[in-house]
matplotlib code that plots the C-alpha trace (Angstrom):
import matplotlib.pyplot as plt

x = [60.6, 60.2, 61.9, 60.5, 61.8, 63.6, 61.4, 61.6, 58.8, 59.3, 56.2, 56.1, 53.9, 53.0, 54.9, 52.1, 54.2, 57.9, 59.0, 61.8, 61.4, 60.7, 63.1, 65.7, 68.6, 69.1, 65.6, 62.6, 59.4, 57.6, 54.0, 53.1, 49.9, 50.9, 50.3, 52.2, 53.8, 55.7, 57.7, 61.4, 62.8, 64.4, 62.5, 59.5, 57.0, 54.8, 53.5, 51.8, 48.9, 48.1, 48.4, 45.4, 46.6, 43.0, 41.9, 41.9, 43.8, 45.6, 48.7, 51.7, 54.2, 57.6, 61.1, 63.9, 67.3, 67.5, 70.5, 68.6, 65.5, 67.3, 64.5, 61.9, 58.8, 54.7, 53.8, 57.0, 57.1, 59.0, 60.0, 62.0, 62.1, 61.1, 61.2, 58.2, 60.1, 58.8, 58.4, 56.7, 57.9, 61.4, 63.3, 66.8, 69.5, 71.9, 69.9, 71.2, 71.7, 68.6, 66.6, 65.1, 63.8, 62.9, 61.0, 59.7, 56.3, 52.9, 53.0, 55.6, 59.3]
y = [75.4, 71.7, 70.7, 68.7, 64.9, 64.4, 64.5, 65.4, 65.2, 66.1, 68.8, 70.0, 72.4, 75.7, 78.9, 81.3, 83.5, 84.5, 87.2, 87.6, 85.7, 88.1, 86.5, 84.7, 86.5, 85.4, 83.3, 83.6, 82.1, 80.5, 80.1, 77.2, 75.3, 72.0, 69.1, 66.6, 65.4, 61.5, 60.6, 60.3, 57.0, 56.7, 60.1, 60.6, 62.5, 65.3, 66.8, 65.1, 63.5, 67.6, 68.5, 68.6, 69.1, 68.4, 71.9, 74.3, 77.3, 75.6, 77.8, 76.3, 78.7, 77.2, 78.7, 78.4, 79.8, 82.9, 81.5, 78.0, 79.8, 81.3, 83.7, 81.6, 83.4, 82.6, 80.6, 78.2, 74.6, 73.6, 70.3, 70.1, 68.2, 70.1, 69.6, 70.9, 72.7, 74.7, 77.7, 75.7, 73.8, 74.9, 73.9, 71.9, 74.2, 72.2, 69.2, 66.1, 66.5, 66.1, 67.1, 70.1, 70.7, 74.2, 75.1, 78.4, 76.7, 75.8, 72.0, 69.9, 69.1]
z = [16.0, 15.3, 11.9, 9.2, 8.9, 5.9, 2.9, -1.0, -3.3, -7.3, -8.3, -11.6, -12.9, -14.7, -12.8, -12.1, -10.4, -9.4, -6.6, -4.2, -1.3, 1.5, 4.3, 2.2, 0.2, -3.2, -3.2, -5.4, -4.6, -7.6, -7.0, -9.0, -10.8, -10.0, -12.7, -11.0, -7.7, -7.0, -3.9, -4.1, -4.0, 0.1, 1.4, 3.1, 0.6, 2.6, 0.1, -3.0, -0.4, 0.1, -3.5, -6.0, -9.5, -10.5, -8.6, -11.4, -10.2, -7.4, -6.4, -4.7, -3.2, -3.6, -2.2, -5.3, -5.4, -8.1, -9.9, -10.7, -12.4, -15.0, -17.1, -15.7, -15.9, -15.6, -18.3, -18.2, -17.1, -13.7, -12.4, -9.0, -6.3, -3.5, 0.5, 3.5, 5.8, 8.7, 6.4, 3.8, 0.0, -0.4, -3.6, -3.5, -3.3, -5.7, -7.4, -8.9, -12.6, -14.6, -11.5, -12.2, -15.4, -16.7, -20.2, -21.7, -22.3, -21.1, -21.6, -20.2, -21.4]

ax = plt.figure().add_subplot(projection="3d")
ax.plot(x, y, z, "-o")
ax.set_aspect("equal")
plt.show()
């Protein structure tokens, strides 16, 4: 398995969906309608070129530790800056303050 370069990309969008991650204890995976990606000043960005928040609908499965999503359910905003790994968009495991925004609503903070 060849690992991704270092790379961090801030998504934000409308959760669509949250589950336990299948492989990784203590992980959910948020499935997201992305409104928004930006590189992260210093890091390669490999994922905003692939993400079309103009797609209606567009889902994008990302990998989040449990204890950072609080009661975050569909319908609630997310921003985080997130990273492509080899097992695809996986969430910051302990992100600068003011990184990663959460709110119980359908428009952004």
């Amino acid at each position: 398995m060849v690992a991704a370069p270092p790379n961090l990309t801030v998504v934000s969008g409308r959760v669509l969906a949250r589950r336990p991650h299948d492989a990784l204890r203590y992980w959910d995976v948020v499935t997201l309608e992305v409104d928004g990606a930006a590189p992260v000043p210093g890091f390669r960005d490999l994922l905003s070129g692939n993400l079309k928040p103009e797609v209606s609908g567009f889902g994008l499965p990302v990998a989040v530790h449990r204890d950072l999503l609080g009661d975050a359910r569909p319908g609630w905003h997310l921003r985080l800056r997130v990273k492509q790994t080899p097992n695809g968009p996986m969430a910051e495991r302990h992100p600068p303050p003011g990184e990663l925004l959460i709110a119980p609503t359908t428009t952004a903070p």
